[in-house]
C-alpha atoms as one frame of an Amber mdcrd trajectory, in Angstrom:
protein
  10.501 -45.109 -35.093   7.776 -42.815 -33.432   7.373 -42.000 -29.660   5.320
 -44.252 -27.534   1.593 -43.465 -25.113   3.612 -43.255 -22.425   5.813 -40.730
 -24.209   3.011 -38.450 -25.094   1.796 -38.593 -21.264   4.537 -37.684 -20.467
   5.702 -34.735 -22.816   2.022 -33.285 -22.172   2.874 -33.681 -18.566   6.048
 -31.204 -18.834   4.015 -29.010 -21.163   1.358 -28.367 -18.888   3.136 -28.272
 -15.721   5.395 -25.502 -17.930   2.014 -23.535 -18.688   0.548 -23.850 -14.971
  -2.564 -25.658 -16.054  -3.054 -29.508 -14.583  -2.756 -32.350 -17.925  -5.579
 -33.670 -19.144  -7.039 -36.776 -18.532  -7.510 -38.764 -22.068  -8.477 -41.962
 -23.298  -5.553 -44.689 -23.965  -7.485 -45.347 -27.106  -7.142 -41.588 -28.680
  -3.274 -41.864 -27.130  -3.011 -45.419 -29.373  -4.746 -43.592 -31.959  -2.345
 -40.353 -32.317   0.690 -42.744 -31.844  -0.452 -44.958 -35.099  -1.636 -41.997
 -37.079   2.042 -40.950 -38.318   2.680 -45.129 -39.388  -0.563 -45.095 -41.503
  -0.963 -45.870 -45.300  -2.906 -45.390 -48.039  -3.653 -48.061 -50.715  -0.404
 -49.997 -49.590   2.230 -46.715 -48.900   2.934 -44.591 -46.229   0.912 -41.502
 -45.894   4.438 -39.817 -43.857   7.233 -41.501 -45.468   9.452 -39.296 -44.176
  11.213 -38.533 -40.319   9.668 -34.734 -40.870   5.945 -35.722 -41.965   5.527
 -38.463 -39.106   6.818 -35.635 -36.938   4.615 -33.187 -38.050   1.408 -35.670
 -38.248   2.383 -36.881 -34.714   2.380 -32.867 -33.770  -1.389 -32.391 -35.146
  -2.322 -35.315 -33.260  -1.158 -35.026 -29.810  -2.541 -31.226 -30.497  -6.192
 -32.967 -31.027  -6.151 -35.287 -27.933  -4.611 -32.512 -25.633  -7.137 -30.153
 -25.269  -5.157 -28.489 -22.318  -1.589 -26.750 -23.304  -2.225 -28.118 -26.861
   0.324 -25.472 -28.737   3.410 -26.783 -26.340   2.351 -30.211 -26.023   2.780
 -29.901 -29.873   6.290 -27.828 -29.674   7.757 -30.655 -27.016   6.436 -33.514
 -29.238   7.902 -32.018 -32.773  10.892 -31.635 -31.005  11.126 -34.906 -29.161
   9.891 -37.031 -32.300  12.632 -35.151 -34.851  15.243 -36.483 -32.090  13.623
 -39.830 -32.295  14.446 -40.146 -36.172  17.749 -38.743 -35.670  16.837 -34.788
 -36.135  17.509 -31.833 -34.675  15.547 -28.837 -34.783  17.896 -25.997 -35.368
  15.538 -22.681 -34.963  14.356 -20.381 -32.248  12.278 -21.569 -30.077   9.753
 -18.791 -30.241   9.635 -19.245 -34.282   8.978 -23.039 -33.506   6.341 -21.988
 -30.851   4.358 -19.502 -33.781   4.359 -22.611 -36.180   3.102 -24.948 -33.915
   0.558 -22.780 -33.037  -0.658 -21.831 -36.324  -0.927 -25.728 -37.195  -3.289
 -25.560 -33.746  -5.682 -22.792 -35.523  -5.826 -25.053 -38.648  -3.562 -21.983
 -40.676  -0.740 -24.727 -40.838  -1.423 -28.104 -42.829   0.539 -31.479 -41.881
   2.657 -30.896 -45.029   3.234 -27.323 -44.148   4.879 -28.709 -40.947   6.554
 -31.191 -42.497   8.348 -29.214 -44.975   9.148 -25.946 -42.745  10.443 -28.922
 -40.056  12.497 -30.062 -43.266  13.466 -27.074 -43.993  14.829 -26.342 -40.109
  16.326 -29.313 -39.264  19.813 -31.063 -39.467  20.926 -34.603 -38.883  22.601
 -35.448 -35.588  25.728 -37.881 -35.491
């Protein structure tokens, strides 16, 4: 399970209202694009197979089609898609923030993500 377009318009939405700035227009097609990314596979398996790598890919993604509060676009949609797959993100929300942000100045990988989300996380229910 993964969020939807209408979810990312909308979580960049919050983020940018949050930072002041006015969201950015984009393309439905790079919005189809960064939803898809986290379901994609390579020679017949999943390139995320798990709840913490789709999160994390889905993170770099709406990062590269929101140009405009990029860095908590990302923390909102790591969040949001953890909760999706049952997850909750159980650190600091400043801590999250500096992760995100490194993954937005390329000094954080997908994997990296993944596994520090991992690492963070606990199952709800």
């Amino acid at each position: 399970m993964t969020l939807s377009v209408a979810d990312l318009r909308f979580i960049h939405q919050v983020a940018a209202r949050t930072a002041g700035r006015p969201a950015a227009e984009v393309d439905e097609r790079n919005l189809e694009a960064a939803v898809a990314y986290p379901g994609g596979e390579a020679v017949g398996k999943p390139m995320f197979p798990t709840a913490f790598s789709r999160a994390a890919a889905l993170t770099e993604a709406a990062m590269r089609v929101f140009p405009v509060a990029s860095a908590l676009t990302g923390l909102f949609v790591a969040f949001c898609a953890l909760r999706v797959e049952g997850y909750q993100l159980a650190a600091p929300q400043g801590v999250v923030a500096g992760m995100i942000d490194g993954m937005g100045r390329e000094r954080v990988t997908v994997a990296g993500l993944a596994a520090w989300l991992e690492d963070r996380s606990v199952k709800m229910g």
